[in-house]
C-alpha positions in Angstrom: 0.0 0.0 0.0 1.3 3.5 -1.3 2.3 5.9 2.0 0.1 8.5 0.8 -3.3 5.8 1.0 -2.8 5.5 5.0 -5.2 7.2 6.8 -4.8 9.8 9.7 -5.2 7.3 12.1 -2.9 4.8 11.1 -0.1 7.2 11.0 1.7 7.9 14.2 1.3 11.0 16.6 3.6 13.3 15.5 4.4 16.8 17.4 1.8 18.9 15.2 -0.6 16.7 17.2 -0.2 18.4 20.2 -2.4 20.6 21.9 0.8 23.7 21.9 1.3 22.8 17.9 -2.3 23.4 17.3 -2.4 26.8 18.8 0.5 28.5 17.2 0.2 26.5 13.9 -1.9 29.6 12.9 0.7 31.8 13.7 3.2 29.7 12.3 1.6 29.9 8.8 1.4 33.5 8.7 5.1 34.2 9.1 5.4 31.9 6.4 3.8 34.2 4.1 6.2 35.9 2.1 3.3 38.7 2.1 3.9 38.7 6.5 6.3 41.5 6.8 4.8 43.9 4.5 1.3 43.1 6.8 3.6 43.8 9.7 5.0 46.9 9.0 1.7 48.2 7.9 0.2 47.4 11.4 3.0 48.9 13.0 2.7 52.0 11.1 -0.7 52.3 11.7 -0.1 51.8 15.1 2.5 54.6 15.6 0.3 56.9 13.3 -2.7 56.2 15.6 -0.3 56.7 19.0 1.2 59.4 18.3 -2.1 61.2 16.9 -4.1 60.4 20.2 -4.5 62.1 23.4 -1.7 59.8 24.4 0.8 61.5 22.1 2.9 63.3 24.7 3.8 59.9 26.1 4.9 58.6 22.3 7.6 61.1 21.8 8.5 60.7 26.1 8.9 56.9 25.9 11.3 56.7 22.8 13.1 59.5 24.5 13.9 57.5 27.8 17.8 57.0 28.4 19.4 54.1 29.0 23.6 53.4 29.7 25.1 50.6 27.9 28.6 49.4 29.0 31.1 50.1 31.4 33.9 52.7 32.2 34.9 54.8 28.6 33.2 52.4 26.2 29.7 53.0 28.0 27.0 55.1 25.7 24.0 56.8 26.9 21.7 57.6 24.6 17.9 57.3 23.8 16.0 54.7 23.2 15.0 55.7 19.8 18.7 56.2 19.6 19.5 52.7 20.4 17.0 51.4 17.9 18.3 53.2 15.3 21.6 52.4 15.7 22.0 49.4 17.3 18.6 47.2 16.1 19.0 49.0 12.3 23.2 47.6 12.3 21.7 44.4 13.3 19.4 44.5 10.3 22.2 45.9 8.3 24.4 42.8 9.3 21.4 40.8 8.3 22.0 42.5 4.9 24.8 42.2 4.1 24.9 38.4 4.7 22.4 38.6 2.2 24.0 40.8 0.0 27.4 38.4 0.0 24.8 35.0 -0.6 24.1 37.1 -3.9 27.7 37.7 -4.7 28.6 34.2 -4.2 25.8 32.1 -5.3 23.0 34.3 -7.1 21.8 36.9 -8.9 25.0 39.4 -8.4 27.3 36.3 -9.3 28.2 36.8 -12.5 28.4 40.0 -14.3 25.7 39.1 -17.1 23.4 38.6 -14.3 24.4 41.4 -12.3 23.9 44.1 -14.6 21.3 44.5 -15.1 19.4 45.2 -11.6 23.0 47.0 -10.9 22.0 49.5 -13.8 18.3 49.4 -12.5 19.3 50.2 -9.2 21.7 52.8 -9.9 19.1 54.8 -12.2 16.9 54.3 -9.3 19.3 55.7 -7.1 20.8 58.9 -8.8 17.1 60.2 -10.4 15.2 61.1 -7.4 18.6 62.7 -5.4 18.7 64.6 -8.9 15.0 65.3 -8.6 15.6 66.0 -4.8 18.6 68.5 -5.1 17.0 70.6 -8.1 13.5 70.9 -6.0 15.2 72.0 -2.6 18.1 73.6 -3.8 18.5 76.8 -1.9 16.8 75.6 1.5 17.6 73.9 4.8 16.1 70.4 3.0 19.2 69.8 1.0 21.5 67.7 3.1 18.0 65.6 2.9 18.7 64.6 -1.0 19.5 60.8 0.1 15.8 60.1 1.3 14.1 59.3 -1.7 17.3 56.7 -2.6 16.2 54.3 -0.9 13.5 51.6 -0.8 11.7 49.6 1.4 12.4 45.6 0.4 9.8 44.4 2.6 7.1 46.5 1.8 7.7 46.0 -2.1 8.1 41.8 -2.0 4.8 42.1 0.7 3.0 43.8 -2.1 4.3 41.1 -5.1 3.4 38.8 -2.7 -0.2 40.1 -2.3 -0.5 39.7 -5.9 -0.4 36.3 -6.1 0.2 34.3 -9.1 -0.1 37.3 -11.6 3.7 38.1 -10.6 6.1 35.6 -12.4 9.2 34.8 -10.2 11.9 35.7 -12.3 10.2 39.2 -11.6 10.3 39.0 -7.7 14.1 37.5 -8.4 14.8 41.4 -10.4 13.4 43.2 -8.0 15.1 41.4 -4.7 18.8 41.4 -6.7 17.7 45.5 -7.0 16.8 45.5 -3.6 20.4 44.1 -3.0 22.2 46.8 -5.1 20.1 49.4 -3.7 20.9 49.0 -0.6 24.6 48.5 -1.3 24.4 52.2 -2.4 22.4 53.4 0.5 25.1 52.0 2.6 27.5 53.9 0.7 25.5 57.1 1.3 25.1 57.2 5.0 29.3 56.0 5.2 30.8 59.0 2.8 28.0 61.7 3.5 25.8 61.5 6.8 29.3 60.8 8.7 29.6 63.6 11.5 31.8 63.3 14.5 34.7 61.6 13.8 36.8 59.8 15.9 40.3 58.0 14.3 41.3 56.2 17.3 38.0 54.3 17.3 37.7 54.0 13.9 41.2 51.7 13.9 39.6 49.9 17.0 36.5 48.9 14.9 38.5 48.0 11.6 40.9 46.1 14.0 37.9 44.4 15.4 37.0 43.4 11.5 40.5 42.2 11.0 39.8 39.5 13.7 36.5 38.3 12.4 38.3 37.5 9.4 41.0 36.5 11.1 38.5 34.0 12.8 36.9 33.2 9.6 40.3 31.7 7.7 41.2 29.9 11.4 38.2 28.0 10.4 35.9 29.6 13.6 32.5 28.4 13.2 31.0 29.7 16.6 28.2 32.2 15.9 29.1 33.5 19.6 32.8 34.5 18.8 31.4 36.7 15.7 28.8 37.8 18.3 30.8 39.2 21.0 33.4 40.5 17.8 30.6 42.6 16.2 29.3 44.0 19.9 32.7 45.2 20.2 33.0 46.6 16.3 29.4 48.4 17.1 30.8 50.0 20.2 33.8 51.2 18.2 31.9 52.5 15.4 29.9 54.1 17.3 32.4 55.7 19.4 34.5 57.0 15.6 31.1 58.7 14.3 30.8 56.3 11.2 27.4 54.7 11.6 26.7 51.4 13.2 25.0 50.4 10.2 28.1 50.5 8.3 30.1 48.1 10.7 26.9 45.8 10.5 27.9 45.8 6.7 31.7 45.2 6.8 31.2 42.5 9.7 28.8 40.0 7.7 31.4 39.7 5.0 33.6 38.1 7.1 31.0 35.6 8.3 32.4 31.8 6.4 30.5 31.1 3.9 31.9 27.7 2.9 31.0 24.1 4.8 32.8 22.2 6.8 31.7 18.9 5.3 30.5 18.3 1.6 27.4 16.9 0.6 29.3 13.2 -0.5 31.3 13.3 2.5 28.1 14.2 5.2 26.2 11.2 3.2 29.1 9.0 3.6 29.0 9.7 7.5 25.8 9.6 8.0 24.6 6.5 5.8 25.6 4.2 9.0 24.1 5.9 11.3 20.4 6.2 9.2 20.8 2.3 9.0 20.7 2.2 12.3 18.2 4.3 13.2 16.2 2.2 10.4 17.2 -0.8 12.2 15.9 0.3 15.6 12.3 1.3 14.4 12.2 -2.1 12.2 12.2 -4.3 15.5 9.8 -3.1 17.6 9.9 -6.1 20.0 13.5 -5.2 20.9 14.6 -3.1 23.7 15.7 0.2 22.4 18.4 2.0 24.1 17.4 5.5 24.6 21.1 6.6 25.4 22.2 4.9 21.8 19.1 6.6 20.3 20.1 10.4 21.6 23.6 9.6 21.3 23.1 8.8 17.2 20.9 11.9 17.2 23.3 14.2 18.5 25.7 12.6 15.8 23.2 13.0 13.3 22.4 17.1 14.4 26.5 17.5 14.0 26.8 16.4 11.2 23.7 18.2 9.9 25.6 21.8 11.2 28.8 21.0 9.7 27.3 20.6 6.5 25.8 24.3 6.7 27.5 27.3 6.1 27.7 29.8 9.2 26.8 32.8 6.5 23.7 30.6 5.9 22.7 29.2 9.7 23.1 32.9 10.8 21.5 34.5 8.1 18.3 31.9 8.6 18.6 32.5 12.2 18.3 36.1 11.8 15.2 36.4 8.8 12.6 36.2 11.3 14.1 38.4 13.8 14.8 40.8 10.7 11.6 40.7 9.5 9.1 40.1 12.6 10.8 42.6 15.0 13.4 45.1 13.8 11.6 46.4 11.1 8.5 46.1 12.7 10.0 48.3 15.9 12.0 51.2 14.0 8.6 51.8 12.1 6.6 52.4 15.3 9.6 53.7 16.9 10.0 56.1 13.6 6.5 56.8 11.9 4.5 58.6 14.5 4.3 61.5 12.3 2.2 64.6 14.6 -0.6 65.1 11.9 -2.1 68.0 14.0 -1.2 71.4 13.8 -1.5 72.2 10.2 0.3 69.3 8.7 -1.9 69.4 5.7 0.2 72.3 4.8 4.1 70.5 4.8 2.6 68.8 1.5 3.0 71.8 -0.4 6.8 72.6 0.8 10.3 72.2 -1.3 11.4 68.8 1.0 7.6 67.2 0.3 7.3 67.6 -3.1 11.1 66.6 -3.4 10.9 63.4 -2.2 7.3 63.1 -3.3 8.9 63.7 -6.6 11.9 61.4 -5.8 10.0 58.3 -4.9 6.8 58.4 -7.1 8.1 59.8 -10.1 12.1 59.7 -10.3 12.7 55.8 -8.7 10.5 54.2 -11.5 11.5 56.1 -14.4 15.3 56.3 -13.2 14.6 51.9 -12.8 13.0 51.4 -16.2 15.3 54.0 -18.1 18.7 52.7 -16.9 17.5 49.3 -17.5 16.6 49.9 -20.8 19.6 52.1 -21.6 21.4 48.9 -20.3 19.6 46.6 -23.0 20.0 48.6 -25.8 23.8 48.9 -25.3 23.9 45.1 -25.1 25.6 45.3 -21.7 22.9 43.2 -20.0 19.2 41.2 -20.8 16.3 41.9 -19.2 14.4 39.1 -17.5 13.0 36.3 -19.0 9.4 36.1 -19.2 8.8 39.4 -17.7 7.5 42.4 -20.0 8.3 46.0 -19.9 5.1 46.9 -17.9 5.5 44.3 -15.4 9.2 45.7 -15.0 7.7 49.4 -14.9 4.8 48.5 -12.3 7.5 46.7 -10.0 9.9 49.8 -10.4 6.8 52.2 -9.2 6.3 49.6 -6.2 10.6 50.8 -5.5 9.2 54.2 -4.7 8.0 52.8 -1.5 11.0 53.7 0.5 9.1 54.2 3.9 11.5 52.7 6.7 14.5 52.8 4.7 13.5 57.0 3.5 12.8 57.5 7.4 16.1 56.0 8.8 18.3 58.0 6.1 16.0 61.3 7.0 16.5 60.8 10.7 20.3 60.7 9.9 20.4 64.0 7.2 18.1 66.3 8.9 19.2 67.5 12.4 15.6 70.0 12.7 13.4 68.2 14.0 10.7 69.7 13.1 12.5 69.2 9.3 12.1 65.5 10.2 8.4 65.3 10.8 8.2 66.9 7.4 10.0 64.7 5.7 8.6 61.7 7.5 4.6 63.0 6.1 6.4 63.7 3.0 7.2 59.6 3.2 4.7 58.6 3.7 2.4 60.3 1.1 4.6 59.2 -1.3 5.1 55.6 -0.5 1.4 54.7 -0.4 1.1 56.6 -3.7 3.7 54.6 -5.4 2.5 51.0 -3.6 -1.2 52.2 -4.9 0.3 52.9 -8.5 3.0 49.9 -8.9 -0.1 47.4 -7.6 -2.4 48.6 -10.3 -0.1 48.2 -13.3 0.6 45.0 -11.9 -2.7 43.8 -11.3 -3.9 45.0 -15.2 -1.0 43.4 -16.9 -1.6 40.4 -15.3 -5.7 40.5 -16.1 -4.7 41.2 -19.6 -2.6 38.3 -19.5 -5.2 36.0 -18.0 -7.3 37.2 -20.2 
C-alpha cells in the first residue's frame, strides 16, 4: 500500500498533534507568508500613526526619549532609546543585509556580471534620479542635506505587495526586484558611510576595523562559533559608534567576514551519515526489541552535527536572523520612527520644497530612473532583461521601489538634524510611499488580467 493511501489514524502521533502545535500552527503559517512582513509593518505604522495622533501622544515622543547606559567605564554610551533602535537594532538588520548581499555575490543573482547588470544598472538609475529630482526641488533651502531620502526603498514592503499579488507576478520578476533590492541598498550603505558621517573619531575607527581584522581572522582559522562573531561585532558596534561612522556601516563590513563555505560536503556528510540512518532504520524495524534511549540520543546528537557542519555559518546565521529581521526590527524602528504629529496644520508641509522633493523622488524619479537605466542597459547590449517578464510588469515593480518608507525615514532621521524638518519629511514619506504601492499594484494587477485574459 502507497504511503500517501494510509489514513490519519494509522499514522503515528507526531508533534503537530499536540495541543501547543495546534495553537501556534496559525501563527506559524502567517510568518510563512512571504506577504507577512509587508502586513507587519503596515500594522506597525498604523499603530504609531494612531499613537502618536491620540491624546496619548505626549507619552509617544517621552517613551522613545527614555535613556538608558550601555557598557562600562569609557566604552559606555547613553543615549535614547530611539537612539539605540536606530543604531543598534538598524546595524543588526544591516548585518542581516549584508549576509544577504554576499549570498548574492557568491551564489546568485549578483554572481556573475551578465546577471548582475542589469538590476546593478536598474538600481543605480533608481538611485541617482530622485537625489537629482531632490537636489533641483530643494536647492536653496535647509532640505538639501536631505537629498538621500528618496534613494532608498523599502524591500519588505515591495516583496509584501508582489506577494499580495499572487500568481499574476512571475518569479523571475520577484528575483529582479530582490537582486535590485540588494544593489540598492549596497548604495544606501554607501550614502550614509561617505555623506551623513559627523563626528569623527580616528582612534575608534582603527579599534572597529581592527575588530574586523579579527573576524576575518577568525573566519580563515576556520571559527564556526556564531558566539565568537557575536561578541566581535558588539565590540566593532561600540567602536563605530564611538569614531562617528554609523553602526550600520560596521553591520555591513562585519557579515562579510561571516564563512560562507561548509565544513563537510554533501558526499562526505552522506558518507558519514549512511551508518548511522541504517541504524536508526534498524531500531524502528524491531519493535519487540529493547531500544536504548542513550544509543538513540547519542546517534541523534551525531546526526544534528553532522547536519551543522554541513551548513554554512553565512547561511545558519542568516536563517537565524530572517525572522528576527523581519518580525521585529523592522517592525519596531517603524513604530519607533513613523508617528508623524498630523495636528497642527500638517496638511500644509505637503506643499513645501522637502515634500514635493521626495514626493517627486520616490513616485516619479525611482521608477522612471529603474525602467530607463534598464533599458539604456539593454540597448547597449551590456545586459538582458528578465525572462518572461514584460516592460510593464518591469515598470509596475519599479513604481512599487518608490516605496521607500523605513528605509527614506532612517536616512532622514540621519540627514536632517531640525526636528521639526524631520516630521516633514517623515509625512512627506509617507504620502509618497502609499502613492507609489497604490500605482506599482495597479499596473501590476492590469497586466496580469490582460494576460489572463
Amino acid at each position: 500500500m502507497h504511503a500517501d493511501d494510509l489514513s490519519d489514524s494509522m499514522l503515528p502521533p507526531t508533534a503537530s498533534d499536540t495541543p501547543i502545535q495546534r495553537i501556534v500552527s496559525p501563527f506559524v503559517r502567517f510568518a510563512k507568508l512571504e506577504a507577512a512582513g509587508g502586513l507587519v509593518l503596515v500594522f506597525s505604522t498604523a499603530a504609531a500613526l494612531l499613537w502618536a495622533n491620540s491624546r496619548w501622544a505626549d507619552s509617544y515622543d517621552h517613551f522613545w526619549h527614555l535613556y538608558f547606559t550601555i557598557g562600562l567605564g569609557p566604552a559606555a554610551l547613553k543615549e535614547s532609546l530611539l537612539h539605540f533602535i536606530n543604531d543598534g537594532l538598524m546595524a543588526v538588520f544591516f548585518f542581516f543585509v549584508g549576509l544577504e548581499i554576499k549570498h548574492e555575490v557568491l551564489a546568485g543573482e549578483l554572481s556573475t556580471l551578465k546577471r548582475a547588470t542589469f538590476p546593478l544598472a536598474a538600481a543605480v538609475g533608481g538611485a541617482t534620479l530622485p537625489a537629482v529630482i531632490f537636489i533641483a526641488v530643494t536647492h536653496g533651502t535647509s532640505a538639501h542635506p536631505g537629498w538621500g531620502i528618496p534613494v532608498a526603498t523599502d524591500i519588505a514592503f515591495v516583496l509584501g505587495a508582489l506577494a499580495l499579488l499572487g500568481s499574476r507576478i512571475p518569479l523571475t520578476l520577484k528575483v529582479f526586484v530582490t537582486a535590485l533590492a540588494i544593489v540598492d541598498d549596497i548604495i544606501a550603505v554607501l550614502i550614509i558611510a561617505i555623506f551623513y558621517t559627523t563626528a569623527f573619531s580616528l582612534r575608534s575607527l582603527i579599534a572597529g576595523l581592527a575588530g574586523i581584522a579579527i573576524s576575518f581572522l577568525a573566519n580563515r582559522l576556520g571559527v564556526r562559533s556564531w558566539a565568537v562573531y557575536a561578541i566581535i561585532g558588539i565590540f566593532v558596534w561600540l567602536a563605530m559608534m564611538k569614531s562617528g561612522i554609523h553602526a550600520t556601516v560596521a553591520g555591513i563590513l562585519l557579515a562579510f567576514t561571516i564563512p560562507a563555505k561548509t565544513a563537510l560536503k554533501p558526499a562526505e556528510f552522506l558518507r558519514h551519515n549512511l551508518p548511522i540512518w541504517e541504524r536508526l532504520r534498524s531500531m524502528a524495524r524491531s519493535e519487540s526489541a529493547v531500544t536504548s534511549p542513550v544509543e538513540q540520543e547519542s546517534l541523534i546528537d551525531a546526526l544534528q552535527r553532522q547536519c551543522a557542519l554541513v551548513q554554512s555559518p553565512l547561511h545558519s546565521i542568516e536563517h537565524a536572523l530572517q525572522p528576527w529581521a523581519t518580525f521585529v526590527i523592522m517592525p519596531v524602528f517603524a513604530l519607533a520612527n513613523a508617528g508623524v504629529h498630523l495636528s497642527g496644520g500638517r496638511s500644509m508641509s505637503l506643499i513645501q520644497p522637502i515634500t514635493i522633493g521626495i514626493f517627486l523622488g520616490l513616485f516619479l524619479g525611482k521608477p522612471f530612473g529603474i525602467v530607463l537605466f534598464g533599458w539604456l542597459s539593454v540597448k547597449s547590449s551590456l545586459a538582458s532583461a528578465p525572462e518572461g517578464v514584460s516592460w510593464r510588469q518591469i515598470s509596475g515593480a519599479a513604481w512599487l521601489c518608490g516605496i521607500g518608507f523605513t528605509m527614506s525615514l532612517f536616512i532622514a532621521t540621519l540627514s536632517l538634524g531640525d526636528a521639526d524638518l524631520r516630521e516633514v519629511a517623515k509625512l512627506g514619506i509617507l504620502f509618497a510611499s502609499v502613492a507609489a504601492g497604490v500605482a506599482g499594484s495597479l499596473v501590476l494587477s492590469l497586466v496580469g488580467r490582460r494576460k489572463t485574459a
